[in-house]
C-alpha positions in Angstrom: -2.7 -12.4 -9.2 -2.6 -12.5 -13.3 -4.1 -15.5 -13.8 -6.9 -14.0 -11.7 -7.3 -11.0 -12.6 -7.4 -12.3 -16.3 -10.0 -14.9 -15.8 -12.1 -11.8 -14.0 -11.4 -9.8 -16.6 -13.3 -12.0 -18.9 -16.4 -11.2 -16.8 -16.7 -7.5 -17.4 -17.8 -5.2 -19.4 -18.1 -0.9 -19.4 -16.3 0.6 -16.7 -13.8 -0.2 -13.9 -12.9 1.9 -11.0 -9.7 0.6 -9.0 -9.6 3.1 -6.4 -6.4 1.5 -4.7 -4.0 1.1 -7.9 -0.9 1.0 -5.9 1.0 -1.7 -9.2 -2.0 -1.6 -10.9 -1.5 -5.4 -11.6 -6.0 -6.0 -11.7 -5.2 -2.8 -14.3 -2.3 -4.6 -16.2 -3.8 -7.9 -16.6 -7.2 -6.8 -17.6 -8.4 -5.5 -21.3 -10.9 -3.0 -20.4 -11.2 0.1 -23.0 -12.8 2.7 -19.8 -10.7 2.3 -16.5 -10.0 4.9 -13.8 -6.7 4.4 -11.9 -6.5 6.3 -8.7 -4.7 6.1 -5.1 -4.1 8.6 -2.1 -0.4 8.1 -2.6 0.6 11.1 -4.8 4.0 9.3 -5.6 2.0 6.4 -7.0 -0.5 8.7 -9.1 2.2 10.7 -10.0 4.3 7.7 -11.7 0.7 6.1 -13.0 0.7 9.5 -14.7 4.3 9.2 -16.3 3.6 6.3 -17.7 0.4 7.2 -19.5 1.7 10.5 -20.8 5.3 9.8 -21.1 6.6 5.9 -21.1 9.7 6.5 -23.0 10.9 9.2 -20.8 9.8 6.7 -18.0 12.2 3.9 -19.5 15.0 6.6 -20.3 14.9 7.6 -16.7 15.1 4.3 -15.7 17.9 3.6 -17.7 20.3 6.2 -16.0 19.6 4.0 -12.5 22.8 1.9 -11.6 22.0 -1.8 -10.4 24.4 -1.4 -7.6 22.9 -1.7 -3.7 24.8 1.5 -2.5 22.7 3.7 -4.8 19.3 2.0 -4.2 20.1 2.8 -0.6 20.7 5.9 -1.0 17.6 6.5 -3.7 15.4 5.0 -1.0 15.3 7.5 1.8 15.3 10.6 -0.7 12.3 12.0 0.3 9.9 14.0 -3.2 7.8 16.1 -1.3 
């Protein structure tokens, strides 16, 4: 998918619309200075959001995540809303 989106990439120009973000990888890969990142997911927007307003608080919160299987199982059925 990067080598993709990067070779389209090349082909545009003003603004881009990606109306399903979900990773954002067409986002990611592409150098665009107008793009609109959106999703019905409210979990995705609202990390898409943390990361444009806030990355190092992103990557400190990250940090205090133990690599251990346990936890991610136990992380995974939390439920935010």
């Amino acid at each position: 998918m990067a080598q993709l989106a990067a070779d389209i990439g090349k082909y545009i120009s003003g603004r881009v619309i990606e109306p399903f973000a979900g990773s954002a990888s067409f986002f990611t890969q592409t150098k665009v200075d107008n793009a609109i990142l959106g999703d019905i997911n409210p979990e995705v927007t609202s990390c898409l959001e943390g990361l444009r307003d806030s990355p190092d608080k992103i990557v400190e919160l990250l940090g205090t995540l133990k690599n251990e299987r346990d936890y991610f199982d136990k992380l995974k059925v939390i439920k935010l809303h």
